[in-house]
C-alpha positions in Angstrom: 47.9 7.9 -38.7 47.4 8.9 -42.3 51.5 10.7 -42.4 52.5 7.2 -41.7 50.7 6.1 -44.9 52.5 4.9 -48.1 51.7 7.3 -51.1 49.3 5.5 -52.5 47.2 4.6 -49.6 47.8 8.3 -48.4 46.2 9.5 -51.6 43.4 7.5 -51.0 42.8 8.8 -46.9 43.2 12.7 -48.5 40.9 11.8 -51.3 38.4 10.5 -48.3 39.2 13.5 -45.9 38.4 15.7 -48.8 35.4 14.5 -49.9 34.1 14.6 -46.5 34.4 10.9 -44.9 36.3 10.0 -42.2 37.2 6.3 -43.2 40.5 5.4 -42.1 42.8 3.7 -43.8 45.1 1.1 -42.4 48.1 -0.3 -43.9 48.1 -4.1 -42.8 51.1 -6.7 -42.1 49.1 -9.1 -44.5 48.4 -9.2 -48.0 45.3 -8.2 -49.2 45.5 -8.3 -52.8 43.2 -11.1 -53.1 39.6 -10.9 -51.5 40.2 -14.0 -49.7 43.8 -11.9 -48.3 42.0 -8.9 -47.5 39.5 -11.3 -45.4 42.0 -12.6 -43.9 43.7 -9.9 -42.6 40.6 -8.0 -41.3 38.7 -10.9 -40.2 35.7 -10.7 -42.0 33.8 -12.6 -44.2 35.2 -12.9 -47.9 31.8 -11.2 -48.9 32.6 -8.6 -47.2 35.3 -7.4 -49.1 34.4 -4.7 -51.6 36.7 -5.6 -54.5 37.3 -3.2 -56.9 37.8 -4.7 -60.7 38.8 -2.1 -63.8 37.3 -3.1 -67.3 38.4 -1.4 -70.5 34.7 -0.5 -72.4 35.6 -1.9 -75.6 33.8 1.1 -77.5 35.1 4.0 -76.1 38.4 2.2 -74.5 37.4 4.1 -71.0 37.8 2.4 -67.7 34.7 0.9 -66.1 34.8 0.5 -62.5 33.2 -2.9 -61.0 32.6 -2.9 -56.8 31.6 -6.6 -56.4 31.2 -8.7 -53.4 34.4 -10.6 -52.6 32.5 -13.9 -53.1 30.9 -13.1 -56.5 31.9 -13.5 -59.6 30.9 -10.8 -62.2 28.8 -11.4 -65.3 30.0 -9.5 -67.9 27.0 -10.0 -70.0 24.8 -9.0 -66.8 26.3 -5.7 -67.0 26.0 -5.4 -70.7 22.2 -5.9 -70.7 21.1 -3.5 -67.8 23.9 -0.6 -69.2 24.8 -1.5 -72.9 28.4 -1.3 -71.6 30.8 -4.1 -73.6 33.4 -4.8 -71.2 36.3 -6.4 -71.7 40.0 -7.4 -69.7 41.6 -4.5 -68.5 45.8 -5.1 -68.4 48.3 -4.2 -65.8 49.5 -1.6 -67.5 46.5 -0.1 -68.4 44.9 -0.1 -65.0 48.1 1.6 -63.3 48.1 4.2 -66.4 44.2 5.2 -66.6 42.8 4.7 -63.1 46.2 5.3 -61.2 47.3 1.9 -59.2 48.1 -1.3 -59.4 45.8 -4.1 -59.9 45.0 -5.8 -56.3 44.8 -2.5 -54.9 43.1 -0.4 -57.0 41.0 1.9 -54.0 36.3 2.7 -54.8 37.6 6.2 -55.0 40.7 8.4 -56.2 41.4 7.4 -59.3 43.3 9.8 -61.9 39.8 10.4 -64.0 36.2 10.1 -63.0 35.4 6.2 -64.1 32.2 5.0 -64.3 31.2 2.9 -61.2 28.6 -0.2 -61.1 28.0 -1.6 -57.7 26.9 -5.1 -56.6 24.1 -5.0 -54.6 25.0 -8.1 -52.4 27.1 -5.9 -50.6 24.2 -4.4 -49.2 23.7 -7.7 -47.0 26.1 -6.5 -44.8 26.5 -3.9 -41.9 30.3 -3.0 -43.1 32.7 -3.6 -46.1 35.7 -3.6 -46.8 37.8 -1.9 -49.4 41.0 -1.4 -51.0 42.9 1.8 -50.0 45.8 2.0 -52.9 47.8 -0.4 -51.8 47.7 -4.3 -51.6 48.2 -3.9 -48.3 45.8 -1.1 -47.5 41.9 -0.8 -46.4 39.1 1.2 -45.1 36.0 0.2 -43.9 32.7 1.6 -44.6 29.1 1.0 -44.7 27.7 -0.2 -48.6 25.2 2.5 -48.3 28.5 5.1 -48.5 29.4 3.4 -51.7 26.8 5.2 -53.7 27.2 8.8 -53.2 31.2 7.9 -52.4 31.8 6.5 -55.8 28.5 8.2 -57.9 27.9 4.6 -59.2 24.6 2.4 -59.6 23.9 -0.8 -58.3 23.4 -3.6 -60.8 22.8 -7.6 -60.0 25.9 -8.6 -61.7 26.6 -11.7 -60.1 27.0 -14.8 -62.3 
């Protein structure tokens, strides 16, 4: 399955492979650039989804990674308190530039530098997640408790 993959998701499945987990990535017919989308094509709860959201630290300009629960929305000053981390918007162009693909499917995992990951712990309600694979069209599923040593990040209650 994974030759059949567009580059991006592809990158993502060899990054997986590589790193030891056998998530497969699938390429959908839907969109699933939006949580709602993604639930939508997989037919799962929008919770479920394991959206990935680049912020630029406003210190030290690096990308911040934020895994949230499709449903949540992310409090920025949450995240500040528990880590020190000022986060602010994170562009187009500087998501596709520093972490390697395009906003509404940027993947947990193979991005062109390490970035510092924060996880929601509402994921952890769930048996399995969802997650995007490089592509807007493009997932894997996994459990939340993979997300940890997947993506080396902590979990943090930053829901608003």
């Amino acid at each position: 399955m994974a030759s059949k993959l567009s580059d991006s998701a592809k990158r993502v499945q060899d990054f997986l492979l590589a790193k030891g987990f056998s998530f497969e990535v699938k390429e959908l017919p839907g969109l699933t650039r939006t949580a709602q989308q993604a639930a939508d094509s997989v037919g799962c709860a929008v919770a479920q989804i394991a959206k990935s959201l680049v912020f630029r630290e406003m210190k030290t300009n690096l990308p911040i990674l934020v895994i949230a629960s499709g449903s949540n929305r992310v409090d920025l000053a949450k995240i500040e308190k528990e880590t020190g981390l000022k986060l602010g918007k994170a562009d187009g162009n500087y998501v596709k530039e520093r972490v390697g693909y395009a906003i509404g499917g940027v993947p947990p995992v193979g991005h062109n530098e390490p970035l510092e990951t924060i996880l929601d712990p509402d994921l952890k309600k769930y048996e399995v997640v969802w997650a995007a694979a490089g592509t807007p069209f493009a997932v894997f599923q996994l459990k939340p408790a993979d997300l940890e040593p997947l993506t080396n990040g902590r979990w943090i209650d930053l829901s608003e």
